[in-house]
Structure formats: C-alpha cells, structure tokens
C-alpha positions as MATLAB code, in Angstrom:
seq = 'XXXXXXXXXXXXXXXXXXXXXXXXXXXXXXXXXXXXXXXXXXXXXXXXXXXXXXXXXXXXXXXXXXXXXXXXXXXXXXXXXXXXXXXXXX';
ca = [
     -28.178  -12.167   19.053;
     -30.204  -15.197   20.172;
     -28.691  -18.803   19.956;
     -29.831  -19.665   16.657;
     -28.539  -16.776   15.175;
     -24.947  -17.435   17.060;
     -25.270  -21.281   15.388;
     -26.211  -19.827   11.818;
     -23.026  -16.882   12.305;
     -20.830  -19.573   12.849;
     -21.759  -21.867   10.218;
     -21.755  -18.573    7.405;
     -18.216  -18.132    8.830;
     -17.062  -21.517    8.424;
     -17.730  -21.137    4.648;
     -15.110  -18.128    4.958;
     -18.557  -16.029    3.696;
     -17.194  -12.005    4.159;
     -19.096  -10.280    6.615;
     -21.246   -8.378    4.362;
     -22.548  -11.368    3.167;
     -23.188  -13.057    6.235;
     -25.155   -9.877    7.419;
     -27.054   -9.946    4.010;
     -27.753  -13.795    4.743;
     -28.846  -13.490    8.444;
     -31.280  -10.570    7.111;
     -28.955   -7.871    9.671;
     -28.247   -4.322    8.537;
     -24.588   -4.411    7.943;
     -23.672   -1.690   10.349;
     -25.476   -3.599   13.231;
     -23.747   -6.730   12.146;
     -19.872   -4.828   12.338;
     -21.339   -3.539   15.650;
     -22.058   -7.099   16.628;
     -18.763   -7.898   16.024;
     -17.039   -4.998   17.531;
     -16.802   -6.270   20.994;
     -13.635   -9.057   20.731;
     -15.124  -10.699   24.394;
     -18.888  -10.908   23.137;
     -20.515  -14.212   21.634;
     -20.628  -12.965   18.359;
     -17.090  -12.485   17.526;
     -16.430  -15.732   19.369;
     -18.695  -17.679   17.551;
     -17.806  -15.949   14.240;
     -14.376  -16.678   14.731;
     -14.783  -19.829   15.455;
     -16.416  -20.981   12.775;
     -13.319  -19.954   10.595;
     -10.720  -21.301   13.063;
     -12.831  -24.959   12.512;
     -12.602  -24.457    8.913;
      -8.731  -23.552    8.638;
      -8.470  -26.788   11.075;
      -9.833  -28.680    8.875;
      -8.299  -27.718    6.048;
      -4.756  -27.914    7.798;
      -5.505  -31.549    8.627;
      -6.263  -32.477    5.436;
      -2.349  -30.915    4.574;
      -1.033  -32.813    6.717;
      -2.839  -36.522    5.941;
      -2.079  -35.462    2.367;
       2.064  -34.968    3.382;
       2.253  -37.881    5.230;
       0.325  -39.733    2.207;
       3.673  -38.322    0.074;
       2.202  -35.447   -1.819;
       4.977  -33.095   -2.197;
       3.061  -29.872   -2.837;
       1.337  -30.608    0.716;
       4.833  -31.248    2.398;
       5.917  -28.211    1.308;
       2.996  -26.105    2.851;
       2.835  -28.351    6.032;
       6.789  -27.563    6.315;
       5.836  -24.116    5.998;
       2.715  -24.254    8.575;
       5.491  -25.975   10.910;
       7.948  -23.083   10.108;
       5.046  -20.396   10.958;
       4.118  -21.998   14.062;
       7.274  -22.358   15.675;
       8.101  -18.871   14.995;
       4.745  -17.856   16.443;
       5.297  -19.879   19.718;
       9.016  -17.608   19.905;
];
C-alpha cells in the first residue's frame, strides 16, 4: 500500500467504517485487504489502528470535558473508563 492509500485507511478507520467497507471504499478485494492487515508490525494495521485509537481519543475527551462540565451520565462512564484503566495498568 502506497502513502495515500495508508492516509485514506486511516481516515475510513477513524469513522469506525468495518473492514469490508473500507476495502469496498479503497476499491481492494476484501481478501487482499484482511491480508493487508494480517501482519500486526506492517503499516497497514498501524495506520488502521490508529485511526480508531484517534477516534476513541477523541471521543473519551469529550467524556471527560462533559464530567467535569457536571453531566452525570458522563461522570458515570468517565468513572468507569478510570475503573478500566487502572485495572488494565494491574
């Protein structure tokens, strides 16, 4: 995969797009596309999973401006996103 294919994977992945979509999208057989991302240390699946990590960052900063702003329904999942990570870091 060239560089602007990497960009485009990345941004498709960002919009939590499923794979088969993405493949569909970047006009790649599907079965290429899983091969693509077969290989955990390659560019692809870097690139694919960091568009989603951005995306769930953003999403979890947006919690957490929205708890500190007093919403209680975003408390209670930032409390829980606390919770998860401190049991992850165990």
């Amino acid at each position: 995969m060239n560089e602007v294919l990497l960009a485009q994977l990345e941004e498709m992945s960002s919009l939590m797009l499923a794979r088969k979509d993405i493949a569909t999208i970047l006009e790649i057989d599907q079965e290429d596309f899983n091969d693509f991302l077969s290989d955990k240390l390659a560019d692809p699946w870097k690139r694919f999973q960091a568009g989603r990590m951005k995306t769930i960052a953003q999403v979890r900063k947006s919690i957490f401006e929205l708890a500190s702003n007093g919403s209680s329904p975003a408390q209670m999942e930032a409390m829980r996103l606390i919770r998860d990570a401190q049991m992850d870091d165990l």
